[in-house]
Every structure is written in C-alpha cells, then in structure tokens.
C-alpha positions as CSV (number, residue, x, y, z in Angstrom):
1,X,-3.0,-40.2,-0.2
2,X,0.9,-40.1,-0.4
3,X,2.1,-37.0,1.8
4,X,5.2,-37.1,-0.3
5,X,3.6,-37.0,-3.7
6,X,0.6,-34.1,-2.5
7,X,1.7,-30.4,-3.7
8,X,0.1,-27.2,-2.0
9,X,-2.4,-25.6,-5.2
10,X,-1.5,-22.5,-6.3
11,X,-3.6,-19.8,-5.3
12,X,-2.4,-16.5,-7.0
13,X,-4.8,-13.9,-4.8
14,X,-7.1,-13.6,-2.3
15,X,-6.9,-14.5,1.4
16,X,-6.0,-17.8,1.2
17,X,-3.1,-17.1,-1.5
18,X,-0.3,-19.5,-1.6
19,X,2.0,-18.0,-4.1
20,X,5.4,-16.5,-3.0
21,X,8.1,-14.8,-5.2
22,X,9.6,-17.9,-4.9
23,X,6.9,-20.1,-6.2
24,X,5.1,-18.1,-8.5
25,X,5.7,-15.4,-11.8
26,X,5.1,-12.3,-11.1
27,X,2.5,-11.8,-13.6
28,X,0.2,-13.9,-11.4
29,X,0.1,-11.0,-8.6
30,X,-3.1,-8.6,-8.7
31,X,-1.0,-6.0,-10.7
32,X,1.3,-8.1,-12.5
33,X,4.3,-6.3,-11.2
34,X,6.6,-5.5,-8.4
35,X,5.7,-2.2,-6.9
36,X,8.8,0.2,-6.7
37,X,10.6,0.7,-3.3
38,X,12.2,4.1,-4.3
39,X,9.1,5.6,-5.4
40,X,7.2,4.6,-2.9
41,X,9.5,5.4,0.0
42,X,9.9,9.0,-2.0
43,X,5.9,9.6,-1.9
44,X,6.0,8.8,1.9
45,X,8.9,11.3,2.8
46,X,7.3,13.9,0.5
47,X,4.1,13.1,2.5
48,X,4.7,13.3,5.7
49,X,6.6,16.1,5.1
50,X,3.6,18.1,3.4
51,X,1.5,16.9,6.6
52,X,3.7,19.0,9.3
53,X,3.7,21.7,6.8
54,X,-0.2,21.8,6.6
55,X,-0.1,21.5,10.5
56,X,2.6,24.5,10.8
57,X,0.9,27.2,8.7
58,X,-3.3,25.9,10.3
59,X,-1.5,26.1,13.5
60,X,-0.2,29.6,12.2
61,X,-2.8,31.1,10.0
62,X,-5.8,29.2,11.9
63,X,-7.9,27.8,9.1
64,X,-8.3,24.6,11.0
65,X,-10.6,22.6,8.4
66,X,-8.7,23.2,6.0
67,X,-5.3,22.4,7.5
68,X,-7.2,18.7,9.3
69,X,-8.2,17.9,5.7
70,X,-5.2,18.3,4.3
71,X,-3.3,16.7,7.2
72,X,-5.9,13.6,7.2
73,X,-5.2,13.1,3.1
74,X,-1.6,13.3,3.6
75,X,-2.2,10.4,6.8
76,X,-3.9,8.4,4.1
77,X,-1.7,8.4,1.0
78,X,1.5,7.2,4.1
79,X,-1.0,4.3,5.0
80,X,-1.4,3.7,0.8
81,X,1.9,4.3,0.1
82,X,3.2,2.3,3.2
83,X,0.9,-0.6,2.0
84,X,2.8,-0.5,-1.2
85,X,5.9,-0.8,0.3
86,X,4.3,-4.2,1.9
87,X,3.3,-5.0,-1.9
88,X,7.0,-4.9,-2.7
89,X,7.8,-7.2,-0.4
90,X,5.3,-9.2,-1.3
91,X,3.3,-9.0,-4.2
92,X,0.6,-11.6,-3.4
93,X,-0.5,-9.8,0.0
94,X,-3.8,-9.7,-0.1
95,X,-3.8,-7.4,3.5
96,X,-1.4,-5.2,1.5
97,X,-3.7,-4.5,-1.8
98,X,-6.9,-3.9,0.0
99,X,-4.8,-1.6,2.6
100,X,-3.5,0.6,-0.6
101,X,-6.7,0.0,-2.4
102,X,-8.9,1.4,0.6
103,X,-6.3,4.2,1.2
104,X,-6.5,5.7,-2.9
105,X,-10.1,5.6,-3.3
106,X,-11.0,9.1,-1.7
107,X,-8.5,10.0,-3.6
108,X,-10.4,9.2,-7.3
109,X,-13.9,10.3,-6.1
C-alpha cells in the first residue's frame, strides 16, 4: 500500500479512539456535546468548599461518620467534576468518561 494515499479510520470512542475536535463533529463524542468549563469549574469550587466545611463542624461537633461521608462524597464529585473538565478538553477521552462515569454512580444508587 501507498503510505501517502492510507488515512487513519475514524474511531469516535473507546480506547483506541482516533477522533479529535479537529477531525471529528462533535456529535460523534459519547455525549454529543462539549461539557461546560464554567459549570464545571463552579461545582468543584462549591465542592471543595462544602468538604472543609464538613471537616470544620465533625472536627467541631464530633460526628465523625457523618462528617468522613460527607467529606468522601464531596472528594468524589471533584474527581467527577475534574474529569469533566478533561471531557471539555477533549470530548473523545475515553480515560475522562469512565473517570466521571465511575465518580457519579454512588451518586444515583
């Protein structure tokens, strides 16, 4: 075969993706479109400031179960969120959707 005339396939998702914004629509990523930086840079602030709140008033009041659960949901919606943010930059990461994925589901059970 030609090397000149051979074309890389397009692979929209999954580990061996190929698309980029550059070579693809946007409709081909997983959610079919770009995640939102603001938002998601909002949820994180708002989150991480929740967790040292939770981690003030256990250290305070004492209700340490309560105040580690909290504080460990808060740690896992910044990893989701923060794997957003990696969604935005790319939307075919495949690292970035399972990161997000596996960080929301305790959150719908």
């Amino acid at each position: 075969m030609n090397s000149t005339t051979d074309e890389i396939p397009i692979i929209p998702f999954g580990p061996d993706a190929t698309c980029t914004l550059e070579l693809c629509p946007i409709e081909y990523s997983i959610f079919q479109y770009r995640p939102s930086l603001a938002a998601n840079a909002t949820f994180i602030v708002l989150h991480v400031i929740l967790m040292f709140i939770h981690l003030a008033l256990g250290l305070r009041l004492k209700h340490w179960w309560f105040s580690g659960a909290t504080m460990a949901g808060c740690a896992s919606n910044v990893i989701g969120y923060s794997a957003r943010v990696l969604l935005w930059q790319n939307p075919f990461s495949f690292n970035g959707f399972l990161l997000q994925i596996s960080m929301f589901l305790p959150l719908l059970a």
